[in-house]
DSSP file (Angstrom, degrees, kcal/mol; ACC not computed):
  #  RESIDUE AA STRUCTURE BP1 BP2  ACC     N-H-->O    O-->H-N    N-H-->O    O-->H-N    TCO  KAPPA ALPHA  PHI   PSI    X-CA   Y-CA   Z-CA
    1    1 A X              0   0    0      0, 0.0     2,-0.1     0, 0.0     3,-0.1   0.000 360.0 360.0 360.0 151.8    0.0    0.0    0.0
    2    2 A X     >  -     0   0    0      1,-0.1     4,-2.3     0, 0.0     5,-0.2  -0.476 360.0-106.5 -93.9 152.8    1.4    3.6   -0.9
    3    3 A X  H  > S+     0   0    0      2,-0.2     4,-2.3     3,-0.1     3,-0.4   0.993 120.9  54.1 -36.7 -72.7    2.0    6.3    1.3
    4    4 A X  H  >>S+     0   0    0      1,-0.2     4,-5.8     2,-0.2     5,-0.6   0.935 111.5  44.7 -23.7 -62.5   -1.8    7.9   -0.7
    5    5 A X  H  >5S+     0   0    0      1,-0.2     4,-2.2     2,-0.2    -1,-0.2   0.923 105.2  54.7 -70.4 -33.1   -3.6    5.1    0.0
    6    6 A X  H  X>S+     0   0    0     -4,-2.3     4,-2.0    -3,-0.4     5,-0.5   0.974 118.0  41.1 -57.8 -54.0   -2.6    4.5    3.6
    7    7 A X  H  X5S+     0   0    0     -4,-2.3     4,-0.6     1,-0.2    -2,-0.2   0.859 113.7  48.6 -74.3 -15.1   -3.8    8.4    4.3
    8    8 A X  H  X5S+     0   0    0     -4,-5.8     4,-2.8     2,-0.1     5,-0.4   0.866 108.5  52.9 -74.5 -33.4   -6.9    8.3    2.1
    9    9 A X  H  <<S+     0   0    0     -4,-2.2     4,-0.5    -5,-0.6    -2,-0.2   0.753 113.2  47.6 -90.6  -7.4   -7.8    4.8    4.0
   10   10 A X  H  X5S+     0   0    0     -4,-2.0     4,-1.9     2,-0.1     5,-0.4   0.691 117.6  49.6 -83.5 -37.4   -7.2    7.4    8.0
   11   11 A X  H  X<S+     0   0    0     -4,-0.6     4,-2.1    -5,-0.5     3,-0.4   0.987 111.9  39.0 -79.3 -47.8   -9.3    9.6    6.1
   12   12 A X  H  X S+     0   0    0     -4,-2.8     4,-1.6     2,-0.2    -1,-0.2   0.736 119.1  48.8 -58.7 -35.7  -11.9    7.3    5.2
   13   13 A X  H  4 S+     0   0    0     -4,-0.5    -1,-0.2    -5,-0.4    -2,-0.2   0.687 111.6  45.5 -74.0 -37.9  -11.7    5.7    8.3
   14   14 A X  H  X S+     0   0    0     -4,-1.9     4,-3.3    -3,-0.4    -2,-0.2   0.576 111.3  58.9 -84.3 -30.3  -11.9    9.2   10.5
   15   15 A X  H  X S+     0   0    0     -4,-2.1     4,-2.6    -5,-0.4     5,-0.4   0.998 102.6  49.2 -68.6 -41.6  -14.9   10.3    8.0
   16   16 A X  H  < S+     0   0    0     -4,-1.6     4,-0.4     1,-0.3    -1,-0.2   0.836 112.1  51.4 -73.1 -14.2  -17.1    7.1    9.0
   17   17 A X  H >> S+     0   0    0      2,-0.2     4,-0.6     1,-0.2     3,-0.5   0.966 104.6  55.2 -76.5 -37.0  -16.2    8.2   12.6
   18   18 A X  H 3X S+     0   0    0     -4,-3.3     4,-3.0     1,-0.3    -2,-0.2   0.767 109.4  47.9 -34.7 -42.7  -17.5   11.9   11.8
   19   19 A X  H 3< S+     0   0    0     -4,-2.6     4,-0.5     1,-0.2    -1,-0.3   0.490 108.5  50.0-102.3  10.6  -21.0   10.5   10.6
   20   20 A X  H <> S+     0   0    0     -3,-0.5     4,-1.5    -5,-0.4    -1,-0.2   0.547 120.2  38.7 -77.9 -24.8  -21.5    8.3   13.7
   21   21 A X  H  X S+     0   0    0     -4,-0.6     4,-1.6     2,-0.2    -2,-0.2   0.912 116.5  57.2 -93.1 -35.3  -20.4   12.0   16.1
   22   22 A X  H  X S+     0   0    0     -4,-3.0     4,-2.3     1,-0.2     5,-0.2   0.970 106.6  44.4 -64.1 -44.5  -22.6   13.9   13.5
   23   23 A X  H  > S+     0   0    0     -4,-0.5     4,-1.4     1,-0.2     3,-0.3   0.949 110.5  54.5 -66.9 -35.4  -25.6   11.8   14.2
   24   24 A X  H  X S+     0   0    0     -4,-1.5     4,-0.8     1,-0.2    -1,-0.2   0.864 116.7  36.4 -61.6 -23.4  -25.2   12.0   17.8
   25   25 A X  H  X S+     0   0    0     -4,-1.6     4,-0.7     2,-0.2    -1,-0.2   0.702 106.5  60.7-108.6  -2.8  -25.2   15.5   17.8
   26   26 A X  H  X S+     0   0    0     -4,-2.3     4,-0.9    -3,-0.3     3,-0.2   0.909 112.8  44.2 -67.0 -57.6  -27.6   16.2   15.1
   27   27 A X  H  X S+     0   0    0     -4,-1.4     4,-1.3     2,-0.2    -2,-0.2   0.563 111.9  48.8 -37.1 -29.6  -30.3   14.1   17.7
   28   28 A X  H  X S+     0   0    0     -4,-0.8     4,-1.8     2,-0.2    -1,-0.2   0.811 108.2  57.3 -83.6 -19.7  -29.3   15.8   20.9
   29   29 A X  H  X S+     0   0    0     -4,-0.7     4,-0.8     1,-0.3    -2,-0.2   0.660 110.6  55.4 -83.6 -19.4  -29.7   19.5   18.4
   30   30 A X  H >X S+     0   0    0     -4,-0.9     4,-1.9     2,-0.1     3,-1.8   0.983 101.9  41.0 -37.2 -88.0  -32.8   17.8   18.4
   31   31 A X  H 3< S+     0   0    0     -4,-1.3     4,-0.3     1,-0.2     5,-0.2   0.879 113.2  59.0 -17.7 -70.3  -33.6   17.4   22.0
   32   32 A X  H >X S+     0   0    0     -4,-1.8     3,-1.3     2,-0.2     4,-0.9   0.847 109.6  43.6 -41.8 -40.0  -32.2   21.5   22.6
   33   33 A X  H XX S+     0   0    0     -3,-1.8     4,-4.6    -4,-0.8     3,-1.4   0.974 112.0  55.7 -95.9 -42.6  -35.0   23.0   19.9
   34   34 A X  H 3< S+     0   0    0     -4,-1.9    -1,-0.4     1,-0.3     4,-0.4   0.662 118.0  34.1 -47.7  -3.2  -37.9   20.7   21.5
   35   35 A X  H <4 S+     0   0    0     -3,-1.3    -1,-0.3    -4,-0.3    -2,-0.3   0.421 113.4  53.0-130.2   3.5  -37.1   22.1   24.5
   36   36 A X  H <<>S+     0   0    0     -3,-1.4     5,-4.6    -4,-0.9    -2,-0.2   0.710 114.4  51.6 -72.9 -53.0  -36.2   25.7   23.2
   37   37 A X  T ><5S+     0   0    0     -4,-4.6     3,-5.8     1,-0.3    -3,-0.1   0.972 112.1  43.1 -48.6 -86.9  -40.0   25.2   21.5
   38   38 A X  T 3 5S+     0   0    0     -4,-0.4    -1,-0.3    -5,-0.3    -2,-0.1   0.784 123.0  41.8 -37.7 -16.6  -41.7   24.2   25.1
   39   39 A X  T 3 5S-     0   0    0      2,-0.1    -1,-0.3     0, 0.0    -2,-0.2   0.564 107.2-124.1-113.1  -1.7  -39.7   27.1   26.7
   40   40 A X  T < 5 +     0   0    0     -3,-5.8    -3,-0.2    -4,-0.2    -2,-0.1   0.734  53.3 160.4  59.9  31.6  -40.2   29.7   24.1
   41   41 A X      < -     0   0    0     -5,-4.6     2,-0.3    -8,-0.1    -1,-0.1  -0.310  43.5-119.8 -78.5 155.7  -36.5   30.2   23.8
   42   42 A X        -     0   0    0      2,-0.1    -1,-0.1     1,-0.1    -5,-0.0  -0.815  27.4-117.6-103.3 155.9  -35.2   31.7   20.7
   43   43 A X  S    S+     0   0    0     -2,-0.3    -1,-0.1    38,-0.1    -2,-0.0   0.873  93.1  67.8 -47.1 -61.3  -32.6   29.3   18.4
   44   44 A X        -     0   0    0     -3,-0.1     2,-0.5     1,-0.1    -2,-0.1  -0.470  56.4-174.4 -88.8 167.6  -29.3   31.1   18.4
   45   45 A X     >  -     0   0    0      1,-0.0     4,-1.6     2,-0.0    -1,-0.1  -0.951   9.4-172.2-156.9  90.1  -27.6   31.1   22.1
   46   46 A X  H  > S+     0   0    0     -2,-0.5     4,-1.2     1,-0.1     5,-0.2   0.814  81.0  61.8 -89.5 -10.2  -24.4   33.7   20.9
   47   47 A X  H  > S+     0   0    0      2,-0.1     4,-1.7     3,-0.1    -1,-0.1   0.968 105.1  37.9 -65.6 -39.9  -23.1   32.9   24.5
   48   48 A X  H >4 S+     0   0    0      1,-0.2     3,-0.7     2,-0.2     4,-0.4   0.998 113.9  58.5 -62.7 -49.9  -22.7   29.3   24.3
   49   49 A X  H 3< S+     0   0    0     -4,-1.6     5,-0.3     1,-0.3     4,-0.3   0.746 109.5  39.5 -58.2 -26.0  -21.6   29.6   21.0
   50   50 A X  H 3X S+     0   0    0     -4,-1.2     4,-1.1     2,-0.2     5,-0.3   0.848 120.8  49.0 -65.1 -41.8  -18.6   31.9   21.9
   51   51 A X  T X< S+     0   0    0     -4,-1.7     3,-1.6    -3,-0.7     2,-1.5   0.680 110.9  45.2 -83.9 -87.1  -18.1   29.8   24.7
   52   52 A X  T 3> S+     0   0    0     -4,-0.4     4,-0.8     1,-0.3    -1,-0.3   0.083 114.2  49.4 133.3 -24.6  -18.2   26.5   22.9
   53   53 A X  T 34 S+     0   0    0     -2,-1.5     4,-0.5    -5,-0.4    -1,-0.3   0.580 115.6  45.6-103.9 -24.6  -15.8   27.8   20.0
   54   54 A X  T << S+     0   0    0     -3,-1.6    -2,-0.2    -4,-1.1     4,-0.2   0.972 118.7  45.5 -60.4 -77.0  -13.5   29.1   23.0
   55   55 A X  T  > S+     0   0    0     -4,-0.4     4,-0.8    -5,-0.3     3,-0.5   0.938 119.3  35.3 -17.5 -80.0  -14.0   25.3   25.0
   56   56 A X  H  X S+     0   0    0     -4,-0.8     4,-1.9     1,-0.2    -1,-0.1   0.823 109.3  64.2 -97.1 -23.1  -13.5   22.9   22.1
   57   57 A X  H  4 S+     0   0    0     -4,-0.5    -1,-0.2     1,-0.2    -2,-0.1   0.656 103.0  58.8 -91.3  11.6  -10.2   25.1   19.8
   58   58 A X  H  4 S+     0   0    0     -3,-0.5    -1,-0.2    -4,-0.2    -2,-0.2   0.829  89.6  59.6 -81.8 -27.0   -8.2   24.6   22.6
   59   59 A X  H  < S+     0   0    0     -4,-0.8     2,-0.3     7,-0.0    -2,-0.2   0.847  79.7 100.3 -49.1 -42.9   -8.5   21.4   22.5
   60   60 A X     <  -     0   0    0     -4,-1.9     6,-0.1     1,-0.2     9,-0.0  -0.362  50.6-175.3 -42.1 110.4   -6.9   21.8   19.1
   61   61 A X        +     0   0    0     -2,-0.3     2,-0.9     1,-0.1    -1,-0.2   0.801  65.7  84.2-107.4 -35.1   -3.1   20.8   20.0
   62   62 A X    >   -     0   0    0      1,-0.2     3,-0.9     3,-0.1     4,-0.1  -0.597  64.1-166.6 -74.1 110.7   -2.0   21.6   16.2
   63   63 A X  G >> S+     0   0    0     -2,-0.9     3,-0.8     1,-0.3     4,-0.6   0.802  89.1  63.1 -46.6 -30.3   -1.4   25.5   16.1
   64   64 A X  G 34 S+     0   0    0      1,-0.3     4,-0.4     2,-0.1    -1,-0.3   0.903 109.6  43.9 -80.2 -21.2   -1.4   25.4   12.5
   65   65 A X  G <> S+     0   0    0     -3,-0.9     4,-2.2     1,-0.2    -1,-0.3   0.422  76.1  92.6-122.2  44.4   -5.2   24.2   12.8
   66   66 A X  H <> S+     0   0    0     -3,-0.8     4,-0.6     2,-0.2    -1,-0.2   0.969  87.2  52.7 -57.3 -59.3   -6.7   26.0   15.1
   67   67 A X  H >X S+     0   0    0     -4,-0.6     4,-1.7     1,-0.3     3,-1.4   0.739 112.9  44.2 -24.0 -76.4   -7.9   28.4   12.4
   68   68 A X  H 3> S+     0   0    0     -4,-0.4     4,-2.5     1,-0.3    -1,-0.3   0.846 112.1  50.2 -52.6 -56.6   -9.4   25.7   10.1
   69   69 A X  H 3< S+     0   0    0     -4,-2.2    -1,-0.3     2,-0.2    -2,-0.2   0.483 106.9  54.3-103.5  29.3  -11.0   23.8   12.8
   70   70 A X  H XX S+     0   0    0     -3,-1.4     4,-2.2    -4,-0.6     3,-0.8   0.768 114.8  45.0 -46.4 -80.9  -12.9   27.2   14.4
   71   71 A X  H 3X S+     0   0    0     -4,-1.7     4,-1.0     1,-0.2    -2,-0.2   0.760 110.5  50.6 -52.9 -24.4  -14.2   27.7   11.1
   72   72 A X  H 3X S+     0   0    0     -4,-2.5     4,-2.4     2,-0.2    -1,-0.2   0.942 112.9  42.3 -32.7 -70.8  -15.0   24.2   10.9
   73   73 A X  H X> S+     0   0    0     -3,-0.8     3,-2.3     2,-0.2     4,-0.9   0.969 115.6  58.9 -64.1 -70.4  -17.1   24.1   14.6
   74   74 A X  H >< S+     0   0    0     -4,-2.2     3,-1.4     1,-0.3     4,-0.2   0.169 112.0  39.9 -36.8-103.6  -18.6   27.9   13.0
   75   75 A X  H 3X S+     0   0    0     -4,-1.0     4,-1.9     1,-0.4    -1,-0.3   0.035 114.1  49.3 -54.8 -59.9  -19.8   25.8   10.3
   76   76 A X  H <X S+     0   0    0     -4,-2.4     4,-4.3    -3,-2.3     3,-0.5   0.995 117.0  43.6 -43.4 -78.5  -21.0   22.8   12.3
   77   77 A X  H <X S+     0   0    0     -3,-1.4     4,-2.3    -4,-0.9     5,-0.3   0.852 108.7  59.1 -40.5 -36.3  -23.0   25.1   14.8
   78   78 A X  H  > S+     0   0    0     -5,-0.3     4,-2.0     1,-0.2     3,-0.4   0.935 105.9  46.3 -76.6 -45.0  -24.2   27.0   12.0
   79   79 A X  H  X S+     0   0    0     -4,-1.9     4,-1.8    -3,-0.5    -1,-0.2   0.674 103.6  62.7 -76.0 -10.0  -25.9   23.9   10.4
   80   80 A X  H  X S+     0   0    0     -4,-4.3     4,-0.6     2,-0.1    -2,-0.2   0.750 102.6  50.5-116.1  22.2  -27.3   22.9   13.5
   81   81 A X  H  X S+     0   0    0     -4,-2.3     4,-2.0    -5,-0.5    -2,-0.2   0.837 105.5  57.4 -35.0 -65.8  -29.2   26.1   13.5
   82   82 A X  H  X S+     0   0    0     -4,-2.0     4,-0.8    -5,-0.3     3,-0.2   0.900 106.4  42.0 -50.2 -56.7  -30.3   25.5   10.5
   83   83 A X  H  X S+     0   0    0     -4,-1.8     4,-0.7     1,-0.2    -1,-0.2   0.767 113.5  57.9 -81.8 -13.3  -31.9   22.1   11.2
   84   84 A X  H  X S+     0   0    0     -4,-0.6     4,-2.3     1,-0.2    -1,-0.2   0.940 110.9  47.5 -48.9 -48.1  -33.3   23.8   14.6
   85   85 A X  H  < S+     0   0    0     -4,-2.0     4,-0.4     2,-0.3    -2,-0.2   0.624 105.2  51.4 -44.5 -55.0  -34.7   26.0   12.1
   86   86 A X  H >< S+     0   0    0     -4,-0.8     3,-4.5     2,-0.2     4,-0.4   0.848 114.2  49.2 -76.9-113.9  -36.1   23.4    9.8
   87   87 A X  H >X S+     0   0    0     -4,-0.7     4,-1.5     1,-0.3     3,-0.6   0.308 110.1  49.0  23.6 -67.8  -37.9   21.7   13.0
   88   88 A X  T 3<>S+     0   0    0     -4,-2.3     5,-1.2     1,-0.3    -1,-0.3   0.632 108.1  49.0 -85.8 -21.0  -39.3   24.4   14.2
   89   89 A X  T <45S+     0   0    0     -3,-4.5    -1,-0.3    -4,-0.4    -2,-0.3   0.666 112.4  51.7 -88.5 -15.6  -40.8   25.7   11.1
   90   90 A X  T <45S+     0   0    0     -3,-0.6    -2,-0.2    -4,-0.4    -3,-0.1   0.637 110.3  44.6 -79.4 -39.0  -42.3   22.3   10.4
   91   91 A X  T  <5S-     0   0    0     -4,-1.5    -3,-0.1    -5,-0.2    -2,-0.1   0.556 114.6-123.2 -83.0  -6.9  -44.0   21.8   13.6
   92   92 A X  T   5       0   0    0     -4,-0.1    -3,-0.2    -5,-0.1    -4,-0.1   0.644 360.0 360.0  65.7  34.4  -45.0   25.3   13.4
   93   93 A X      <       0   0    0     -5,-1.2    -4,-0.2    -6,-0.1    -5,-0.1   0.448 360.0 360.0-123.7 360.0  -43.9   27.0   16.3
């Protein structure tokens, strides 16, 4: 096996882990707008999200991709807005 193919098959391998963490957190972003709905809360929270982009790019231990993976989490958060969004406009509330 080539150097390529060993790092597409860590990439392939890290993606199938992505859509196992995406569905878990796409189902709890669930949970939050059903209980945003019952509480009359509005969708976007821009304190957790500041705190939550603060929290998890520290984590990042590579300097060079802190950058990338902030805009990354923006991205994330920003689609699960979106599906809050979706939800809540289907259920009509």
């Amino acid at each position: 096996m080539t150097l390529l193919e060993e790092m597409r098959q860590v990439i392939n391998e890290t993606d199938t882990e992505l859509v196992k963490l995406f569905e878990r957190r796409m189902h709890a972003v669930e949970g939050v707008i059903r209980y945003k709905m019952e509480n009359g809360l509005p969708i976007p929270d821009s304190g957790r999200e500041a705190e939550n982009i603060a929290r998890t790019s520290a984590l990042v231990e590579d300097e060079r991709l802190k950058a990338y993976f902030t805009d990354w989490y923006t991205y994330t958060m920003k689609v699960s807005k979106d599906y809050q969004k979706e939800i809540r406009e289907k259920e009509g509330k």
